[in-house]
C-alpha positions as CSV (number, residue, x, y, z in Angstrom):
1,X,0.0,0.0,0.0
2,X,2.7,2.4,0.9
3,X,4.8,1.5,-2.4
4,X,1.2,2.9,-4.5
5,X,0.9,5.6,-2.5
6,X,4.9,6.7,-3.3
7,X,3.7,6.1,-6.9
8,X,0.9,8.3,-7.0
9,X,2.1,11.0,-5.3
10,X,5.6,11.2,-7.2
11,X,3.4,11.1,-10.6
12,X,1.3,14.1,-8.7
13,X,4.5,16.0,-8.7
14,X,5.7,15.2,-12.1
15,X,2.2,16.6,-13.6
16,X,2.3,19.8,-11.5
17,X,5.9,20.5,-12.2
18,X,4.8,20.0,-16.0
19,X,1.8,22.7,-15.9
20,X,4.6,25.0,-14.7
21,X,7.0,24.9,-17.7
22,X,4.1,25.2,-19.8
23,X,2.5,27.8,-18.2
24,X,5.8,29.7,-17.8
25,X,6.0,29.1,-21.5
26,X,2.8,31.0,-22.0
27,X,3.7,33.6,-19.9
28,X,6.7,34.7,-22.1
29,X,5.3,34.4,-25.1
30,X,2.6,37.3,-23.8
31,X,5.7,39.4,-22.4
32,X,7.4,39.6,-25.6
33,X,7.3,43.0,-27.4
34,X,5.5,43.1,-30.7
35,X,7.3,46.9,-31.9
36,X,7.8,49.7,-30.2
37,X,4.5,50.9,-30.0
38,X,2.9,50.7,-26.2
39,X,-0.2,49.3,-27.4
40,X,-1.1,45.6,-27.9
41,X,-0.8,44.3,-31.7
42,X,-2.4,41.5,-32.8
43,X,-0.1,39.0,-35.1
44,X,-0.6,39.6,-38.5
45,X,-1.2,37.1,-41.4
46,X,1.5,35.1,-42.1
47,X,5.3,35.5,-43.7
48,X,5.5,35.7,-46.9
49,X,6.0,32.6,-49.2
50,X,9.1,31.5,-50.1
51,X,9.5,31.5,-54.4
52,X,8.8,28.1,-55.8
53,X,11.0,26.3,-57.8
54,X,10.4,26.6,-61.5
55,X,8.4,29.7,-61.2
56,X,9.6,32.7,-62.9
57,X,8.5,35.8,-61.2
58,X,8.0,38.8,-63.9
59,X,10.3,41.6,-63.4
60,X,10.3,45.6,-64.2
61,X,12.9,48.3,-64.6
62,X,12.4,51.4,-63.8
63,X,15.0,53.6,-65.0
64,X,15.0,57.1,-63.0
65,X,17.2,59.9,-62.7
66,X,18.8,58.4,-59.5
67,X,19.9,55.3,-61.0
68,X,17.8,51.6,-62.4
69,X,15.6,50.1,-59.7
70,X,14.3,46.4,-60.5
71,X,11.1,44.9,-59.3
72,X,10.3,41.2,-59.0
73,X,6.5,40.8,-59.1
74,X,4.9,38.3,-57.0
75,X,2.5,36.7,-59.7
76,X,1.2,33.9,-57.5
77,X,0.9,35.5,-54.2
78,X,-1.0,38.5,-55.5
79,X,-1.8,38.1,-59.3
80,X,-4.7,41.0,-59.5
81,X,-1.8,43.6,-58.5
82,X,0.7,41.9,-60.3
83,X,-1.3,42.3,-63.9
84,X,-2.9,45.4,-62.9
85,X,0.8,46.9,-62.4
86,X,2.1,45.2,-65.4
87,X,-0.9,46.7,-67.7
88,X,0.1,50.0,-66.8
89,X,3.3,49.9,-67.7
90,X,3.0,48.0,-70.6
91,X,0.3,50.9,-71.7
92,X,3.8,53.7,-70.7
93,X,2.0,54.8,-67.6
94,X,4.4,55.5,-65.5
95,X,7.1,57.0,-68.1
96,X,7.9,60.6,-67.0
97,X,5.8,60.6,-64.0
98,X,7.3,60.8,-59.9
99,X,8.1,59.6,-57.0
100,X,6.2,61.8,-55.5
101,X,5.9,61.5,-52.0
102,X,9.0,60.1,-49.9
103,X,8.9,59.8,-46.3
104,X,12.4,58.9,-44.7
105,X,11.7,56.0,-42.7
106,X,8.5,55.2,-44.2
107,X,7.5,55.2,-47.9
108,X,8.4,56.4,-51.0
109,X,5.3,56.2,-53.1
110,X,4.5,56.8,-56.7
111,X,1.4,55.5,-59.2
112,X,1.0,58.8,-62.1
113,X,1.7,62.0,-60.9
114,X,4.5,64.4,-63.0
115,X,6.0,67.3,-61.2
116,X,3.4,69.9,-61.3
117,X,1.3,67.3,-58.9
118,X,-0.6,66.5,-62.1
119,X,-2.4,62.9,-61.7
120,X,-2.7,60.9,-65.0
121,X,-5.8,59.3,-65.7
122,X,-6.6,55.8,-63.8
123,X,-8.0,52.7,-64.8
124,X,-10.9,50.8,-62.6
125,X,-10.2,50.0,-58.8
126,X,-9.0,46.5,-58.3
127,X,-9.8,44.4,-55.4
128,X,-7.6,44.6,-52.4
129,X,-5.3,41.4,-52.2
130,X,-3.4,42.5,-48.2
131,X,-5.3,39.0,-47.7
132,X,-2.4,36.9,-49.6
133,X,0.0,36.4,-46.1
134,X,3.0,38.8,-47.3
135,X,4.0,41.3,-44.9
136,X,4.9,44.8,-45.9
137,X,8.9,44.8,-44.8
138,X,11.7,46.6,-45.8
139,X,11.9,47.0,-49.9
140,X,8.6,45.6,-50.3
141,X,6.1,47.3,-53.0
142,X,2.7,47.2,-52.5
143,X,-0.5,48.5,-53.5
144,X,-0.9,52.0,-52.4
145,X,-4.9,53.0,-51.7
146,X,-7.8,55.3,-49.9
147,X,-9.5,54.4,-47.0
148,X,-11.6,52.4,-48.9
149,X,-10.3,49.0,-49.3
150,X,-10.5,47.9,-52.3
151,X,-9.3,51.6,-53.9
152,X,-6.0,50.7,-55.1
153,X,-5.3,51.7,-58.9
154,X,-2.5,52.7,-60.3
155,X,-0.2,54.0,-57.1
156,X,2.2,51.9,-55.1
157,X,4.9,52.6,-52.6
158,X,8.2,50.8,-51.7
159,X,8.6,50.7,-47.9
160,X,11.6,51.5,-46.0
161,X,11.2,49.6,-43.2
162,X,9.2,46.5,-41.8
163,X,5.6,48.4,-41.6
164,X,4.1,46.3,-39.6
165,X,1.4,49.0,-39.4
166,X,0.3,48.6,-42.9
167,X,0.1,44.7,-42.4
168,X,-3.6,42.8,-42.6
169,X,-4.5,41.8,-39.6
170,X,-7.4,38.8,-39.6
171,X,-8.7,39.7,-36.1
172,X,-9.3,42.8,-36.8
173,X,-11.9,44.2,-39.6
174,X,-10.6,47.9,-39.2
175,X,-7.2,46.5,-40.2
176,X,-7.2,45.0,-43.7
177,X,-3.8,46.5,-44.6
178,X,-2.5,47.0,-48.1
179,X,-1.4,44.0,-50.5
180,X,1.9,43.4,-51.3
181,X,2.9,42.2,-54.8
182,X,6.8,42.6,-55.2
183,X,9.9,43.0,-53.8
184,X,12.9,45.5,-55.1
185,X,15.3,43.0,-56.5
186,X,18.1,45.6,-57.6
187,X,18.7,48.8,-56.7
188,X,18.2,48.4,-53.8
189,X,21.6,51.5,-52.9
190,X,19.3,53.5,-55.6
191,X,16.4,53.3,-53.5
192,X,18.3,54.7,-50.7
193,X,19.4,57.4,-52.3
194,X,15.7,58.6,-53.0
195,X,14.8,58.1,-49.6
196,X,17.3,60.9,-48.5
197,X,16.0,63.8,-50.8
198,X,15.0,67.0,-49.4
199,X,11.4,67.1,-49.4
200,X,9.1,70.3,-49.3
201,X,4.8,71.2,-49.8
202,X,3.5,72.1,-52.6
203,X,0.2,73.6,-52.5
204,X,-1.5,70.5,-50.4
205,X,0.6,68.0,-51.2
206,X,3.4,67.3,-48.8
207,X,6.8,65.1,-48.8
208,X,7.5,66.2,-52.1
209,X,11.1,66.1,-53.9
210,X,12.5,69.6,-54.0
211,X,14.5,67.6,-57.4
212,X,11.6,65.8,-58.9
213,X,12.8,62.2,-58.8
214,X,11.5,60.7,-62.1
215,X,10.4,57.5,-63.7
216,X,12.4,57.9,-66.7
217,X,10.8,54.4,-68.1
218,X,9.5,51.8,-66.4
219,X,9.9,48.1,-68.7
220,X,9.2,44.5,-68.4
221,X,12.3,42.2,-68.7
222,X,12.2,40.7,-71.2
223,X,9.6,42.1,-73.2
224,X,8.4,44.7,-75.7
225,X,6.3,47.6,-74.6
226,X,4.6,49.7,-76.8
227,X,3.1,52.9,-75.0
228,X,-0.4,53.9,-75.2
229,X,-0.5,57.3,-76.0
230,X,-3.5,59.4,-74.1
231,X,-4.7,62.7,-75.5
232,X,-5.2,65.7,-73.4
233,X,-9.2,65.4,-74.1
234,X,-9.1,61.9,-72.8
235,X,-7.5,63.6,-69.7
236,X,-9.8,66.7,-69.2
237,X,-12.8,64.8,-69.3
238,X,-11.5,61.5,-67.1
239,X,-9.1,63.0,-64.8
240,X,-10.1,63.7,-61.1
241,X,-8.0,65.1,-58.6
242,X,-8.0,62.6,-55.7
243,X,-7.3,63.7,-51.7
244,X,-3.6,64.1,-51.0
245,X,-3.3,62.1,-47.9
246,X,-2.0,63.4,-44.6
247,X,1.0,62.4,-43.3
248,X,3.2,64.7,-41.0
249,X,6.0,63.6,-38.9
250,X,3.8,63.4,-35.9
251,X,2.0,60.9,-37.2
252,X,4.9,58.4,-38.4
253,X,6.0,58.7,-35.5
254,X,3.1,56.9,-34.3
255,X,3.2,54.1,-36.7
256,X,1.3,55.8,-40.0
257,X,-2.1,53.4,-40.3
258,X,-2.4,55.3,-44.3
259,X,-0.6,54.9,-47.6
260,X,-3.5,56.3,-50.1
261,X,-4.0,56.1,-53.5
262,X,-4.2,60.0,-54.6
């Protein structure tokens, strides 16, 4: 009788020194900080996927006045954005317009506005693809929009650091982030360079190039574009001057929730 009683009461111990660990366990994993923010963030979708072999992601060049930047497109993770991006450059879209808006530390965004602030005409919203599992991180491009979620036309910005801000987050509906469809491939020291310009307003349009930084011409690799030219009555009776979006230091500060699609 005393040997079971030895036997129960060292396997008591064993299972109470086992909810321990595991509750310890728990305990860090709530401890750990998510950013530097002070406020709780929920996890968001997942990382993104690793290339698969035998796929061939299509890739751009954009040729600008600071130097060639290359941009792998991520056709399987987020193939609306991917062709949407690739018809507007095939149509010449983005020859001669801007980076327009560069935030050190944060964005530098572009999509069809020249230098005089000017925005090209757009083609038809496409749906909003943040749901795909890539995360916006450093020298990611994704789809740049308005509050509405599924806005996003023809802008798109290149992050300059892990955003975790601008992620989609499944837990929460006010959240849905903004899609991510590429990656810089090359230029990655030209990028940089754009990120340090000296930026000024201009009329209500802030974080804009003193020296217009411009898309010289933006290509597919490996393929022959032929640009679409638009006339200036096409323009004038399509074009509509979207909201600049706000975005002052203060606020990047606090983790910017906003890239819009102007």
């Amino acid at each position: 009788m005393k040997v079971v009683l030895r036997v129960v009461l060292s396997a008591v111990i064993i299972l109470g020194l086992s909810i321990a660990v595991f509750a310890d366990d728990e305990t860090d994993k709530e401890q750990t900080p998510t950013e530097t923010t002070t406020e709780s963030v929920p996890k968001p979708a997942t990382e993104a996927a690793p290339k698969e072999k035998g796929v061939t992601n299509p890739r751009v060049i954009m040729e600008t006045n600071y130097g060639n930047i290359t941009l792998e497109l991520f056709m399987k993770e987020a193939p609306l954005s991917v062709d949407n991006f690739l018809t507007y450059v095939r149509d010449g879209f983005y020859d001669g317009t801007d980076f327009h808006r560069v935030i050190k530390g944060f964005v530098l965004q572009a999509g069809g506005m020249n230098s005089d602030m000017k925005q090209k005409v757009q083609r038809d919203a496409i749906k909003n693809e943040a749901t795909n599992g890539l995360k916006n991180t450093k020298y990611t491009l994704s789809m740049a929009r308005t509050s509405a979620i599924n806005s996003g036309t023809s802008h798109f910005f290149i992050n300059l650091r892990d955003n975790t801000s601008l992620d989609h987050y499944p837990a929460d509906p006010t959240r849905f982030g903004y899609a991510v469809f590429g990656k810089v491939a090359e230029g990655i020291d030209v990028v940089d360079k754009i990120a340090l310009v000296d930026v000024t307003t201009k009329g209500r349009h802030e974080n804009v190039p003193v020296k217009p930084v411009v898309i010289k011409t933006a290509k597919i690799v490996g393929e022959k574009v032929e640009k679409v030219e638009e006339t200036e009555k096409a323009v004038e009776e399509k074009a509509v001057e979207q909201a600049e979006p706000e975005a002052t230091e203060k606020e990047i500060k606090k983790e910017a929730t906003k890239i819009e699609d102007e």
